[in-house]
LOZA-486195 format. One record per residue: residue number from 1; residue in three letters; x, y, z of N, C-alpha, C in turn. Coordinates in steps of 0.02 Angstrom, whole numbers. Atoms other than C-alpha are relative to their C-alpha. Example, Ala and Ser with C-alpha at 12.3 -4.5 7.8 and 13.67 -1.06 7.14 Angstrom:
- num_residu_n.xx_n.yy_n.zz_ca.xx_ca.yy_ca.zz_c.xx_c.yy_c.zz
- 1_ALA_45_-59_0_615_-225_390_45_60_0
- 2_SER_-42_-59_-3_684_-53_357_-39_55_37
This chain:
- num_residu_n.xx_n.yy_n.zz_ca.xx_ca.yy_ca.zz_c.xx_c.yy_c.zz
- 1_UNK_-69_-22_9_-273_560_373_36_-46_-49
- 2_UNK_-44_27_42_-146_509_237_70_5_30
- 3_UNK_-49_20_9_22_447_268_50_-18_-19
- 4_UNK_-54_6_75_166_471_164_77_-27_23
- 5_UNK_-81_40_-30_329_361_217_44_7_-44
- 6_UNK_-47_-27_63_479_432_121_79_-41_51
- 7_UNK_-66_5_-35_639_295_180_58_46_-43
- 8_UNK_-67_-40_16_809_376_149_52_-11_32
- 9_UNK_-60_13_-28_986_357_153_61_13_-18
- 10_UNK_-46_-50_45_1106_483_114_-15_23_-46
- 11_UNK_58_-62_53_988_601_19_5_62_-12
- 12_UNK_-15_-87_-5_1058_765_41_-21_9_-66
- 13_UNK_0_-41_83_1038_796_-161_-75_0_-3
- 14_UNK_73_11_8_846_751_-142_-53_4_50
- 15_UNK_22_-10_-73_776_770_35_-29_54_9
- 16_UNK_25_-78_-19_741_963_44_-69_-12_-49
- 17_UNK_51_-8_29_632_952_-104_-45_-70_11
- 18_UNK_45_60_-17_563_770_-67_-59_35_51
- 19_UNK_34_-25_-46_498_851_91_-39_59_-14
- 20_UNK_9_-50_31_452_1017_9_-73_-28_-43
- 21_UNK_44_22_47_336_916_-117_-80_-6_45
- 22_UNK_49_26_-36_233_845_7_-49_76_71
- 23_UNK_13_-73_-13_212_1026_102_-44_42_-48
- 24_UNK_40_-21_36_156_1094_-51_-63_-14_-35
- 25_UNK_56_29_8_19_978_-67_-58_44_22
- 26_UNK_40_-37_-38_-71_1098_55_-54_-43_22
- 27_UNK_27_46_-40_-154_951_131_-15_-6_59
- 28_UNK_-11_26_-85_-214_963_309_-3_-54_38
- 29_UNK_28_49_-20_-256_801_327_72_-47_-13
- 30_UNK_-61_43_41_-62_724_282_44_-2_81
- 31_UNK_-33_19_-41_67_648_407_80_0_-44
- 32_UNK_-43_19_45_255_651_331_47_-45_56
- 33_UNK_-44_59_-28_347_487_404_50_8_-32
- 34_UNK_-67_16_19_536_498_362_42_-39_35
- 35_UNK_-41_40_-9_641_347_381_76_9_-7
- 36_UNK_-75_-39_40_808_397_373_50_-83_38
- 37_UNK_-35_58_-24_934_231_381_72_16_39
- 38_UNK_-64_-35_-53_1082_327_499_50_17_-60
- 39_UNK_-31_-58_46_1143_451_349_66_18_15
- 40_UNK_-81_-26_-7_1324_495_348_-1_66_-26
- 41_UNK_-7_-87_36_1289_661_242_-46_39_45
- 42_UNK_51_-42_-24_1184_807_269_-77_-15_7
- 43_UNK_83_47_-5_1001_698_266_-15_24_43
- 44_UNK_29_11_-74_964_705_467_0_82_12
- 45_UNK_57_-77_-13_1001_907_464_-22_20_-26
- 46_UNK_73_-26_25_894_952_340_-61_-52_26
- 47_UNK_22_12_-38_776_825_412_-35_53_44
- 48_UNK_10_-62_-68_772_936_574_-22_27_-14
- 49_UNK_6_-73_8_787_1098_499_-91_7_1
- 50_UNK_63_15_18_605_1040_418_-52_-14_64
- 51_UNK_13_33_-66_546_961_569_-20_30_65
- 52_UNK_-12_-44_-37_574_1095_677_-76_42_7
- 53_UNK_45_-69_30_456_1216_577_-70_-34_-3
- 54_UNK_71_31_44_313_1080_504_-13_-58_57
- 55_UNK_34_61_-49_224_973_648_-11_-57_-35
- 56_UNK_39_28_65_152_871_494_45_-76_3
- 57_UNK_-75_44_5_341_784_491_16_-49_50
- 58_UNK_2_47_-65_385_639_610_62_-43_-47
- 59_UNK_-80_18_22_572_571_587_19_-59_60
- 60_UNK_-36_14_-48_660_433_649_85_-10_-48
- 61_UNK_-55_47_46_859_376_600_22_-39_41
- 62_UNK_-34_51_-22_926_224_639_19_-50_-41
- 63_UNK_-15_40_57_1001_76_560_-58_-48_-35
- 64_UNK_77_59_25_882_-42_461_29_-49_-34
- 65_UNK_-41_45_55_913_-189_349_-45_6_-83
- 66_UNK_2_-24_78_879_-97_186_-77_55_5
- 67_UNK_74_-19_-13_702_-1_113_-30_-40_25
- 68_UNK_60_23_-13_574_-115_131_3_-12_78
- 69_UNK_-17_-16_-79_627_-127_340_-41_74_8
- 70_UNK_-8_-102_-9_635_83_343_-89_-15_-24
- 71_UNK_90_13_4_433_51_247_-43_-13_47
- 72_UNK_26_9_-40_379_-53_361_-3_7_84
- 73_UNK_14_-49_-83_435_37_527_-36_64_-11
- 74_UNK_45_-44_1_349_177_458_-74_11_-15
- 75_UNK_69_30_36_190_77_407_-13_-21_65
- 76_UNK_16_16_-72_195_36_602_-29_67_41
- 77_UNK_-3_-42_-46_204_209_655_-49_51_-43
- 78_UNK_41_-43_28_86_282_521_-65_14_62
- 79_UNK_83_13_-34_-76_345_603_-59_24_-44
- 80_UNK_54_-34_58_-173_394_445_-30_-80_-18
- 81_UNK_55_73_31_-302_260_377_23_-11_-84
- 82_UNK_-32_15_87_-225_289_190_110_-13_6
- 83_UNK_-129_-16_-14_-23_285_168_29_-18_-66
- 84_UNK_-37_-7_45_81_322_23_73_-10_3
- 85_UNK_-66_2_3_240_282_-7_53_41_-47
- 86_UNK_-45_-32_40_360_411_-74_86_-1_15
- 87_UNK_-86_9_-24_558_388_-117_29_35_3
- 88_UNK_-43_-60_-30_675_520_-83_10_62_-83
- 89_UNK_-8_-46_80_706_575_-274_-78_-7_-60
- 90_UNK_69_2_37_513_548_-343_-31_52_43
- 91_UNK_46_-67_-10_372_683_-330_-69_-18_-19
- 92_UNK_62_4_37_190_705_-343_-18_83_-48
- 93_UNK_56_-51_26_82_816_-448_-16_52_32
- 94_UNK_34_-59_-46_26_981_-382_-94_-40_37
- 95_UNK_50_19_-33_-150_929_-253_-20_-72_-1
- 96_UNK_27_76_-5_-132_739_-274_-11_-10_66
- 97_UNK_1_50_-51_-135_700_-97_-99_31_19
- 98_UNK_74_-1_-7_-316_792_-85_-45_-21_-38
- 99_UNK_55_37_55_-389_711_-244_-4_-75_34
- 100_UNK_7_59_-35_-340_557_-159_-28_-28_60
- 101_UNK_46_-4_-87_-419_590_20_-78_-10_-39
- 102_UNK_76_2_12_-586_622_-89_-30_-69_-48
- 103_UNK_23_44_22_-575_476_-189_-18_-51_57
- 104_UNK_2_35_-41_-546_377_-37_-67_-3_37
- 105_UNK_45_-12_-36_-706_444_46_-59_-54_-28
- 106_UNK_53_54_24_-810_313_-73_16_-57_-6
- 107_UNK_-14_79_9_-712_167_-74_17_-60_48
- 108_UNK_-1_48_-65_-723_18_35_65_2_18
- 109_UNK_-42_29_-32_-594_-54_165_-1_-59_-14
- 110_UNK_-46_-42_31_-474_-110_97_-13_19_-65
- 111_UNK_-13_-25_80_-441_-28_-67_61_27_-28
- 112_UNK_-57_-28_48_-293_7_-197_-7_48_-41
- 113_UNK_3_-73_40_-301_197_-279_59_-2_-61
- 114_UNK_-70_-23_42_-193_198_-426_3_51_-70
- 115_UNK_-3_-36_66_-144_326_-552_56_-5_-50
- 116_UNK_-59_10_66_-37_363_-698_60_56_33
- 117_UNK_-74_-24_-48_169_416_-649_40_17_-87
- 118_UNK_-61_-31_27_291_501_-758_65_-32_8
- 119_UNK_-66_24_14_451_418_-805_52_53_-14
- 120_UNK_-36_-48_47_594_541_-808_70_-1_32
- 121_UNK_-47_11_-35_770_550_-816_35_44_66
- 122_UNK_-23_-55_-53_902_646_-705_10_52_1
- 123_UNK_14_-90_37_869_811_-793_-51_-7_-4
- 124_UNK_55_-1_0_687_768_-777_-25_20_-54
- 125_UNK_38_13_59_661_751_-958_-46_-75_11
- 126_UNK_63_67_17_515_634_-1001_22_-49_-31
- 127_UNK_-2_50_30_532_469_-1052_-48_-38_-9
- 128_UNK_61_41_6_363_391_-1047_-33_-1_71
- 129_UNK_39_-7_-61_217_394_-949_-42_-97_24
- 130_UNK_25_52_-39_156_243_-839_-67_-10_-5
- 131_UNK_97_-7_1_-45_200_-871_-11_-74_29
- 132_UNK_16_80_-27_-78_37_-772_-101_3_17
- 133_UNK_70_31_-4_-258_14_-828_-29_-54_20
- 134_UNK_22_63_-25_-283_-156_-804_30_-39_67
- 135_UNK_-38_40_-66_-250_-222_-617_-21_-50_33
- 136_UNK_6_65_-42_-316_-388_-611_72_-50_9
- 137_UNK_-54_35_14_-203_-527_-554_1_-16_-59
- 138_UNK_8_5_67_-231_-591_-715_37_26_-36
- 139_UNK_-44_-64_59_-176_-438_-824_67_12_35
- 140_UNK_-73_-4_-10_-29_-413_-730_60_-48_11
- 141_UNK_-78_36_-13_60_-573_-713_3_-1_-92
- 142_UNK_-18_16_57_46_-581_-907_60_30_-36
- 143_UNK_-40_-22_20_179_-471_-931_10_62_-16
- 144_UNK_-3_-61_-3_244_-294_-920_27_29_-78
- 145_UNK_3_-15_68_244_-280_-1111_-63_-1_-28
- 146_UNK_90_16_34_54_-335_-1134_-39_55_50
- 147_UNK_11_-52_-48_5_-230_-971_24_11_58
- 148_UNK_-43_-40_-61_101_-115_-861_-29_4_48
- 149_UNK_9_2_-88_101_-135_-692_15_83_26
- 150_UNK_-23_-66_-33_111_26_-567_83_6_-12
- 151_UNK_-73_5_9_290_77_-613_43_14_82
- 152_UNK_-1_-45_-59_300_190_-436_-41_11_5
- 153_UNK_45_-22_-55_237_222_-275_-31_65_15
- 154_UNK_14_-72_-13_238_419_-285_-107_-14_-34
- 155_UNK_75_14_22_59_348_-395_-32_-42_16
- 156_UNK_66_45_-56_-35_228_-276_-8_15_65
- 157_UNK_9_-17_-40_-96_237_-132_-64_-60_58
- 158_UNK_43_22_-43_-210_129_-7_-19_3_83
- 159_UNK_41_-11_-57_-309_70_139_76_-18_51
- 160_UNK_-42_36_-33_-158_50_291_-26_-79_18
- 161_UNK_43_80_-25_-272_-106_356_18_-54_-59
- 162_UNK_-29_79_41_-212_-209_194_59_-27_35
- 163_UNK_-61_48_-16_-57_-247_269_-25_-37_50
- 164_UNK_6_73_-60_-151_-355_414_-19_-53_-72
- 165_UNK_35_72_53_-249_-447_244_79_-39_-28
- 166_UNK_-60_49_52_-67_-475_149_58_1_26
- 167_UNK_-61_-1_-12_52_-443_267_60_61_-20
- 168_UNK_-47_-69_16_199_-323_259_61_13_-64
- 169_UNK_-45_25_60_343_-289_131_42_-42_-12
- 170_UNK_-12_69_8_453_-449_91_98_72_17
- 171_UNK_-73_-45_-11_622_-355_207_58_-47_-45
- 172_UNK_-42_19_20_745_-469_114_5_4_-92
- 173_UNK_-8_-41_74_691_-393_-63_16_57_-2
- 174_UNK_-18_-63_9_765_-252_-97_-23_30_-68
- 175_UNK_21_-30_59_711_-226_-284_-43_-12_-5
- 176_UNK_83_34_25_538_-303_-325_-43_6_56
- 177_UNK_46_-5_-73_463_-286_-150_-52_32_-5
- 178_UNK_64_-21_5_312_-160_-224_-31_-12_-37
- 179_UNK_17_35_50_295_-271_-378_-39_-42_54
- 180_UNK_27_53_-48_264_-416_-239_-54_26_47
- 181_UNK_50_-13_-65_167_-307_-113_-54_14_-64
- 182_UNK_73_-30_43_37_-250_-294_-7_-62_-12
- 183_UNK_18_36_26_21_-419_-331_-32_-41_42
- 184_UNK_22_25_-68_-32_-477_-167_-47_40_12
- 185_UNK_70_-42_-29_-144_-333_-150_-72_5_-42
- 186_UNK_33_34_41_-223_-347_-313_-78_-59_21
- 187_UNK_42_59_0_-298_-507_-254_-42_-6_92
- 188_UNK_47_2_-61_-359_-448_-80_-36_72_17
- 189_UNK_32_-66_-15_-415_-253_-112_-34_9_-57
- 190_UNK_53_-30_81_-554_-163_-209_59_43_-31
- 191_UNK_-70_-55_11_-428_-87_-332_-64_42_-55
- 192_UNK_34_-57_48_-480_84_-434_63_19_-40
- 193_UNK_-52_-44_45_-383_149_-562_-32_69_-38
- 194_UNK_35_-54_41_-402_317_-607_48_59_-70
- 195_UNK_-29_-1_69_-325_392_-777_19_95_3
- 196_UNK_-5_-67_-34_-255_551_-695_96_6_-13
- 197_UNK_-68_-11_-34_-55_598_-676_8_24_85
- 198_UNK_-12_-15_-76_0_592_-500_53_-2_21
- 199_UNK_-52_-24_-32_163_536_-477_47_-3_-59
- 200_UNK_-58_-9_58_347_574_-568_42_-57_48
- 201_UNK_-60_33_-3_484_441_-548_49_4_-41
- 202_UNK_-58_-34_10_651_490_-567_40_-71_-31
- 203_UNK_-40_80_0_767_328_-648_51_46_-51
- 204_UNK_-80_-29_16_951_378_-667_48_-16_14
- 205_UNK_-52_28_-34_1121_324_-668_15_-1_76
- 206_UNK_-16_-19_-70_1148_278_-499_-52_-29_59
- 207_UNK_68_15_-54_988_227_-419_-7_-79_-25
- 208_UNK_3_85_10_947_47_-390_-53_-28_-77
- 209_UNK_23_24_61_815_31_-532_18_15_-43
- 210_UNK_-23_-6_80_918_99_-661_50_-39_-14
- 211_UNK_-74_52_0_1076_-13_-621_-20_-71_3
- 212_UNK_29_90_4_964_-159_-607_-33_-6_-69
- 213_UNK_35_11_44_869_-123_-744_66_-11_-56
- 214_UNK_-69_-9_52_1059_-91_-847_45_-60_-6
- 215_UNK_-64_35_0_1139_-238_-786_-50_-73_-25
- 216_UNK_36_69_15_978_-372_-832_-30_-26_39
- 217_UNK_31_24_-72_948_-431_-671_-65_3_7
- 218_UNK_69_-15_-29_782_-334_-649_-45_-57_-54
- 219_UNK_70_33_35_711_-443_-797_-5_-53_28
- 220_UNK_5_59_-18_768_-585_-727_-59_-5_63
- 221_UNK_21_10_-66_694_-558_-554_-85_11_-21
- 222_UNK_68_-6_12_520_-483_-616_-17_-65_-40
- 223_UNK_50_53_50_487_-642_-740_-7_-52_36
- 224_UNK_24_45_-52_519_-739_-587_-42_-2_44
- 225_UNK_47_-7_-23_413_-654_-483_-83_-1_-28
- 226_UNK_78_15_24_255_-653_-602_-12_-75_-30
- 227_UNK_8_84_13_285_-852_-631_1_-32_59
- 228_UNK_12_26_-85_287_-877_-444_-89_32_3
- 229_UNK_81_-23_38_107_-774_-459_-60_-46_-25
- 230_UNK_48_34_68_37_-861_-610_-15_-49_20
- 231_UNK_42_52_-30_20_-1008_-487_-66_-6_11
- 232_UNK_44_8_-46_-109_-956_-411_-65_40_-49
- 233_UNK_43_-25_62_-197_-934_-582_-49_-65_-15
- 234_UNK_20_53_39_-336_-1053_-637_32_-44_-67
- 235_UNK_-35_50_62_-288_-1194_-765_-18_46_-74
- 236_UNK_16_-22_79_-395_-1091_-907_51_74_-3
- 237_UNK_-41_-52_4_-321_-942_-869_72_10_6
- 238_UNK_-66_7_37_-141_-994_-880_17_-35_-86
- 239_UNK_34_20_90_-203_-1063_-1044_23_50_-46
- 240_UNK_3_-62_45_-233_-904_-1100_73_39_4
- 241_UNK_-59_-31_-5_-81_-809_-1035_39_-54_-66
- 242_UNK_-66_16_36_25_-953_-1148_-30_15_-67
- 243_UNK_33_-10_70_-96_-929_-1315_7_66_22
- 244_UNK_-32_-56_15_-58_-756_-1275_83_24_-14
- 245_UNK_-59_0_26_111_-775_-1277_23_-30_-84
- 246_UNK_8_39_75_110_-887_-1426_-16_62_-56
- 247_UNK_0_-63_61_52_-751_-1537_26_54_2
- 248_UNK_-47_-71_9_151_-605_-1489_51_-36_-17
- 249_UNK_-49_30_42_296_-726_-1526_6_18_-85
- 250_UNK_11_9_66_220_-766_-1697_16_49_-41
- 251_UNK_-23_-64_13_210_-581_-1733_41_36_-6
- 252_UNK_-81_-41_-20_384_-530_-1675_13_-51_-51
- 253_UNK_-42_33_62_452_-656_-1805_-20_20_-63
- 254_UNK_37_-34_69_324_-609_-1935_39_62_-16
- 255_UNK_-24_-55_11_385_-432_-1915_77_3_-27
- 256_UNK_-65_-10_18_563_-475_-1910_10_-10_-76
- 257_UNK_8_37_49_533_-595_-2044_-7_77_-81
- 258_UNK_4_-59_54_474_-428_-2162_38_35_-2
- 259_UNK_-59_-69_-17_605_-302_-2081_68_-46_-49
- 260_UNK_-56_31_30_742_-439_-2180_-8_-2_-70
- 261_UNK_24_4_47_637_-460_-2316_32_67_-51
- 262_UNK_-20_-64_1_659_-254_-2326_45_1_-25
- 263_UNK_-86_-18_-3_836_-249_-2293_13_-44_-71
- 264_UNK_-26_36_34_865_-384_-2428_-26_23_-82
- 265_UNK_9_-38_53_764_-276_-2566_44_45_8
- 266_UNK_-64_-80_8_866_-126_-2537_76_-16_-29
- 267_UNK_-35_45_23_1019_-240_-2555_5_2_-81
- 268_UNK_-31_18_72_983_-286_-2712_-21_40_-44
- 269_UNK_16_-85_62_920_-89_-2786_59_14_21
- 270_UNK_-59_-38_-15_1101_-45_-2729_31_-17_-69
């Protein structure tokens, strides 16, 4: 069984179809965990309404102290051996959750499933697609400009049993907490990456990663978190991460260095 934990909290605009998504998977083998953090809008009766009709569904609301809480009470109460995490306004792919049951059928305990996610805004135009090929620690503390990390959860997926190896989500993060839980898992699960589309993430005025990402913050916090990381990197291999830095530097000035060059011919054909 797969396990899909969707927290929420005051979702009415995204809830029907959140829930809807995961229905249309046509999955018999799926559990839908909804966390709901004690909703003031319409959330809890659509909830129900759903609930009512689809056995599949399993709801609680009460207060929590943020997502990663609402995650991990529903990472308690999962009973599937896989478990996904989906957020209230992200989606999967039409039959990801059964491509994912069959990949699962060959890969040890534990293991990290990850695919490629859709970036899009709040009209669900495209903005770029997510490909996190490379998922050693290694490749990912070097930097989410050299290689992208999982952007979203709607596109991974693993064994539940990692959280006894790494422990649960870090409740007093609220933004970086699945940056921190892939970088931790990374280094204690067989990870697969497979070069598929699976999930869409939604980033739009209004939602925590677009206001973090708008206001700076998020860079700050991610360059802290993959330099807290990079500790636990051999001496050669932080080596390399800085001679890799060192030359993308070099390059970005080189480039600039020509783009002025440019500008300063044109200048003087005017």
């Amino acid at each position: 069984m797969i396990s899909i934990i969707t927290p929420v909290y005051n979702g009415e605009k995204f809830i029907e179809s959140c829930i809807k998504v995961v229905i249309d998977q046509n999955c018999p083998d799926v559990e839908h965990i909804i966390m709901d953090g004690g909703s003031k809008d319409r959330t809890i009766d659509i909830i129900k309404q759903y609930a009512e009709k689809y056995p599949h569904i399993r709801w609680i609301s009460e207060k929590d102290k943020g997502q990663s809480d609402a995650m991990n009470k529903g990472i308690a109460m999962a009973k599937g051996e896989i478990v996904g995490i989906l957020n209230v306004d992200d989606f999967y792919e039409a039959n990801v959750l059964n491509r994912v049951i069959e990949n699962f059928k060959s890969l040890p305990e534990p293991s990290l499933l990850v695919g490629n996610c859709n970036i899009l805004d709040g009209e669900d135009n495209f903005i770029e697609i997510n490909k996190p090929e490379k998922l050693t620690l290694f490749d990912l503390v070097i930097g989410v400009n050299i290689n992208p990390f999982p952007c979203n959860p709607s596109a991974y997926f693993y064994h539940t049993s990692l959280h006894k190896n790494i422990g649960l989500y870090e409740i007093e993060d609220h933004y970086a907490m699945d940056l921190d839980f892939l970088l931790k898992a990374v280094q204690a699960a067989n990870v697969k990456y497979v070069d598929e589309l699976w999930g869409n993430h939604r980033r739009f005025e209004g939602t925590k990663t677009f206001d973090d990402l708008g206001n700076g913050t998020a860079y700050r916090r991610v360059s802290n978190l993959l330099k807290k990381y990079r500790k636990k990197l051999s001496i050669i291999q932080r080596i390399k991460i800085l001679i890799i830095k060192i030359k993308l530097r070099i390059t970005d000035y080189v480039q600039q260095f020509h783009k002025k060059q440019e500008n300063h011919q044109v200048i003087n054909n005017i």
